[in-house]
N, C-alpha and C positions, 0 to 999 in steps of 0.2 A: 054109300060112297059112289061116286060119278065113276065112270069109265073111261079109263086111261084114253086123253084126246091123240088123234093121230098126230105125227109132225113129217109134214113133208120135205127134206134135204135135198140137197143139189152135193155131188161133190165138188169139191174144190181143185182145180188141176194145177194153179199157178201160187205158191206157198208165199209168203211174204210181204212185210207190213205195205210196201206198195200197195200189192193187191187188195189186202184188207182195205186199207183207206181209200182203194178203188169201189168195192163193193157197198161201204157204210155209205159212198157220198149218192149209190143208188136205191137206198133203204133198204138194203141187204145184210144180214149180219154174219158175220164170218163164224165159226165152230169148231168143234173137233169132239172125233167117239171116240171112242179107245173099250178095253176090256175083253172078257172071256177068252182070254186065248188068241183074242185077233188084232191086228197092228191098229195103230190110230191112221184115223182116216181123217180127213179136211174135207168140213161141209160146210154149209152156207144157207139160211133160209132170209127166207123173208120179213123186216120187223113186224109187219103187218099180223104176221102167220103166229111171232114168238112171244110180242108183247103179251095178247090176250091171254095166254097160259100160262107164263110166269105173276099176273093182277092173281089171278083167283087164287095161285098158292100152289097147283099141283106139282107135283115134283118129277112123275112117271110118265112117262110119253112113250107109244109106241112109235118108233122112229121108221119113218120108209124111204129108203136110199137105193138109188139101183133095182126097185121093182122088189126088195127085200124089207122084211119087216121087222125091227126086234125091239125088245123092252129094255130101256134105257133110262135113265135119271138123271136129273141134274147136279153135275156135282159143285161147276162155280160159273156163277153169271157175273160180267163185271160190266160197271156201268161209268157212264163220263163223271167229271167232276162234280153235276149236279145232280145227279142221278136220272137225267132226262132221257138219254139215248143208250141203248144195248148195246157195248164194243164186241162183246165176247162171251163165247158162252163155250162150257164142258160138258160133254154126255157121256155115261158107261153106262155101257152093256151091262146087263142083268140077266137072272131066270126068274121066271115067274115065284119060284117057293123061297130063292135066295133071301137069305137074310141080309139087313142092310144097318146103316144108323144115318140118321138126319135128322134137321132141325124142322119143328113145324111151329105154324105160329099159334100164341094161343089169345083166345077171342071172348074178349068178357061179356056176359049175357044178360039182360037182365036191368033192372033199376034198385040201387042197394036202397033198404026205406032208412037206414043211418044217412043217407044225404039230404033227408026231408029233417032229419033231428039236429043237425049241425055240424053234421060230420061230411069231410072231406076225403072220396075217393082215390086212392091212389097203387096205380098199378106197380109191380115190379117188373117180374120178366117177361120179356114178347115175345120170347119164343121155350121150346122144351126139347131139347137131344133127346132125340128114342131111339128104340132098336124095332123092327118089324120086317116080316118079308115085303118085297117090292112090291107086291101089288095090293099091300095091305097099307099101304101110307094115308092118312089121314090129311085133308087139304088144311086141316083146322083142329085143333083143339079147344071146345068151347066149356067152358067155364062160370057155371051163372053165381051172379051176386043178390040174388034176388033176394035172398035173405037175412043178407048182413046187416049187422048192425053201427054205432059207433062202438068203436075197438073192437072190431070184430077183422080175421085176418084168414087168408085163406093160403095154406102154404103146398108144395109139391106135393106132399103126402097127403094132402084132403082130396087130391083128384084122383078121382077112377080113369084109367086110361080107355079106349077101346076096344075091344077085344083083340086079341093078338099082337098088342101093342105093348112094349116096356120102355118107361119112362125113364131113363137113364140121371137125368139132373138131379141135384144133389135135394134130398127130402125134405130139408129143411128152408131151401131158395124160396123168398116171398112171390108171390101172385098177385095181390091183392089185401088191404087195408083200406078198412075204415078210421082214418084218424078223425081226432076232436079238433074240428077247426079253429078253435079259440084257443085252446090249449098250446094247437100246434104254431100260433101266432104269438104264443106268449114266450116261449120256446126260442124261438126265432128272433123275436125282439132282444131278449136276456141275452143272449151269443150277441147277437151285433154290438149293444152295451159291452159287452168283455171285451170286444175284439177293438171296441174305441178305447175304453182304460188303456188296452194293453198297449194299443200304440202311441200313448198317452205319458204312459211310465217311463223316465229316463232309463237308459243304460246303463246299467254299474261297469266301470270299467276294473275298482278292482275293490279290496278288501283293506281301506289305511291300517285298520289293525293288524292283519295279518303277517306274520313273522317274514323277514325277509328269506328269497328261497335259494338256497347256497347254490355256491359257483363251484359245478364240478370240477372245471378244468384250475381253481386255484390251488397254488404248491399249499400241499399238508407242512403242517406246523415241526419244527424241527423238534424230535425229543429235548428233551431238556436232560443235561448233562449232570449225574453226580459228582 
């Protein structure tokens, strides 16, 4: 596992979407730490500084602010509508043996030989909630297909995590299938066939045979009088 990169902060003295949209328009991205017992603080680095560490996946930054060092995480990056530019980002404070939970991504490995037989790779989930202390987070969780076959499928419970790490997602959540590409076009074909019947088939609006359905609100019939 690499070692937590540093991340150099600036505080932020001047709070507010102004400033923010002052800061972004100079490739700055605005932030905020919070945790252990100490207020949130408004900081500010550099895209230059924050892209490159959120590419490769880490999650753990030792954060240095004020000539101060501490181990931090990220809790939520948010990004523009296309995903091109970092608005905002959240860090908390941590301890090094703290337990934590995050999502990491997971990274299929490998050339499955069911894709030379005719079968079609197909992922599930791209990522896996764990639980692990802070500075046991993993950039990646890789996952080889190297041996799959068609119909061969590889679920939460076939992965060994790495040590000190617990896989929280549910055991049963798919990963990885090899489906029958033929099979799975035959499949596909059949539903779209249905889906044109169906819109195909008039609407029954009602039932002609069907008994007429009484009118609650009409007056009940008078007894009949001996």
């Amino acid at each position: 596992m690499a070692a937590d990169p540093t991340l150099l902060a600036e505080p932020r003295t001047r709070p507010g979407s102004a400033e923010s949209r002052r800061l972004r328009a100079k490739g700055i991205v605005p932030g905020v730490v919070y945790g252990h017992g100490e207020g949130s603080v408004g900081i500010a680095v550099p895209a230059t500084e924050l892209r490159p560490i959120l590419v490769t996946g880490h999650q753990v930054v030792d954060l240095k602010l004020d000539g101060n060092v501490q181990k931090s995480i990220f809790k939520e990056v948010q990004y523009d509508t296309f995903g091109q530019h970092i608005l905002h980002f959240d860090l908390q404070r941590v301890s090094a043996d703290e337990k934590v939970e995050t999502d990491v991504r997971v990274v299929l490995t490998g050339v499955a030989p069911g894709t030379d037989q005719g079968g079609l790779l197909q992922q599930g989930l791209g990522e896996l909630h764990i639980s692990c202390s802070a500075v046991s987070i993993p950039d990646r969780i890789e996952v080889s297909i190297s041996e799959m076959q068609v119909d061969d499928e590889i679920r939460v419970a076939d992965i060994t995590p790495p040590d000190g790490v617990t896989i929280l997602t549910d055991e049963h959540e798919m990963i990885a299938h090899v489906v029958d590409a033929a099979a799975l076009a035959a499949r596909q074909e059949a539903a779209s066939e249905a889906s044109v019947v169906d819109s195909l088939e008039p609407e029954r609006v009602g039932d002609a045979d069907a008994p007429a359905a009484e009118d609650d609100d009409a007056p009940a019939e008078a007894p009949e009088e001996d």
